[in-house]
C-alpha positions, 0 to 999 in steps of 0.5 A: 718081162716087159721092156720100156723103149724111150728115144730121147733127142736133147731132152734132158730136162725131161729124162729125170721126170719122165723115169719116175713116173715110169717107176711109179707105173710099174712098181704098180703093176708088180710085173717084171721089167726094164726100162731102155732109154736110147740117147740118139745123138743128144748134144745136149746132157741127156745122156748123162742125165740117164747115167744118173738113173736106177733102174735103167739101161742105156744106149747112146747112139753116135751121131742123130740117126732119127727117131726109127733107128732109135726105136729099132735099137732099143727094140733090138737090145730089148730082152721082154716079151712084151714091148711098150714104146713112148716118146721122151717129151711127156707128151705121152703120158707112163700112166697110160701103158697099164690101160694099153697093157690090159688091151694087149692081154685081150688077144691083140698083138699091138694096141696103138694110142689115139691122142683124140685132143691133140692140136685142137686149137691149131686146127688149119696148120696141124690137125687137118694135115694129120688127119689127111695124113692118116687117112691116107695111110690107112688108105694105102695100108688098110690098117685103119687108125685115127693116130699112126703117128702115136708112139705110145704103144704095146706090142708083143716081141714076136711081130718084130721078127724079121723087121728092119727100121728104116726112114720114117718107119716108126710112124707106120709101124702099126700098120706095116705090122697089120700088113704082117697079119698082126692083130691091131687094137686101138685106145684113146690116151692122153695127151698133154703139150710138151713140158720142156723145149720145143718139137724137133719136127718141121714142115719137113717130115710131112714129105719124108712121110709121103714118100716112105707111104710111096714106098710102104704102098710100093712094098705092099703092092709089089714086094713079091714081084717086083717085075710087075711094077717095072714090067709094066711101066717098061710096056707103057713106055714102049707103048707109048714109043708104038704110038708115038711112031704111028703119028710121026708115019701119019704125019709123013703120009698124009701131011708131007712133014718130014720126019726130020723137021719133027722131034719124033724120032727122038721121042720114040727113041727115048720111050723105047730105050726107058722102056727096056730099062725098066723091063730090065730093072724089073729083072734086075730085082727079081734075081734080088729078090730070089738070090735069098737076100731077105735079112738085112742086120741094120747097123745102128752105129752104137756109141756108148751102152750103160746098165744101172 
């Protein structure tokens, strides 16, 4: 069984489309599967544009939680042992997932689309940002890819065991799973400009993007032992009090300047008390971590669910 997640945003003239091409794709490949559309909070029709659909399961979530909730409740709901995941805007093209499929049966447990002609013609404004951002996760992850941000992928059920959606994620996702010890492939696919209305995405994401790289180089780093980030920075900071103390003692001895006409006692106070504060969240996370806290089942705020 192989299982079609789409998340779709107010994209209802491209609903109708894009399931016939997936049909066409699959009626093809003669193998058995389900197509998953997850509506995240359309205020547009696109929810009743999938009620019109055969074959099709549905789900609708609340209110717009973002397109990694999306992907993790259509994952969640997915019954195939393998799972293929696009976006809903066209700009993947269906026709791509046998070449991804095929890749797969290989021995890889993701393969990952390259859209190798995106954003050609804007240069400066789209493309270089994208190419420094993956490079920099790459960097940070050690999973090296030309396109993180390419939701046209293959994976097998399995890698998803144990993996809570969150933030951002869906653009990492292929490397968290290298990090997970997935074997990870890559393939050029087309690209083609969206069709029908205009990209949801801002100069926003770029810095949401940043800081769950922060936090996926946090989790890589120091996942396991917590106390070492924490504990470190808690000695730096009390270092730095040690030091700070031995120039206000330097200051008073051999220039005459009081310690209260300087704001060095303050300062020393301060790193020390931030000092103990990071030691003691470091051991704050440890009791966390070892308390058996490892699972956390991720409510997706589920509102409607269909199956033609």
């Amino acid at each position: 069984m192989i299982s079609i997640i789409v998340p779709l945003y107010n994209e209802r003239e491209s609903v109708g489309e894009l399931h016939r091409r997936l049909m066409a794709v699959f009626q093809h490949l003669k193998e058995p599967f389900e197509i998953i559309f997850v509506d995240d909070g359309s205020s547009d029709a696109t929810f009743a544009e999938i009620k019109k659909l055969s074959p099709v399961r549905g789900i609708r979530l609340r209110r717009n939680s973002g397109q990694t909730a999306a992907f993790g409740a259509g994952i969640a709901a997915a019954k195939g042992d393998i799972i293929v995941t696009l976006d809903g805007d066209l700009e993947n093209q269906p026709e791509d997932i046998p070449v991804l499929l095929k890749k797969l049966n290989e021995g890889y447990d993701v393969v990952s689309g390259w859209r190798q002609t995106r954003w050609q013609e804007k240069f400066l404004t789209r493309r270089l940002p994208s190419l420094a951002a993956n490079r920099l996760i790459s960097g940070v992850t050690g999973v090296h890819l030309h396109d993180h941000g390419c939701n046209l992928r293959a994976y097998r059920a399995h890698v998803f065991d144990g993996v809570a959606f969150n933030g951002e994620m869906h653009r990492m996702l292929a490397a968290y799973l290298g990090m997970r010890g997935a074997k990870i492939a890559e393939i050029p696919v087309s690209y083609v400009p969206r069709k029908f209305g205009h990209s949801k995405y801002g100069i926003s994401r770029t810095f949401r993007v940043l800081l769950d790289v922060l936090a996926l180089h946090f989790f890589k780093k120091f996942a396991t032992r917590p106390i070492h980030f924490f504990g470190y920075a808690g000695f730096v900071s009390m270092g730095a009090g040690i030091l700070t103390f031995f120039w206000a003692l330097y200051l008073r001895i051999f220039e005459g300047l009081h310690f209260n006409r300087t704001p060095l006692p303050i300062l020393i106070a301060v790193f020390f008390v931030v000092g103990f504060q990071f030691v003691l969240m470091g051991l704050l996370a440890e009791i966390l971590l070892r308390s058996g806290r490892d699972t956390v089942q991720k409510n997706y705020d589920i509102g409607d669910q269909i199956q033609n």
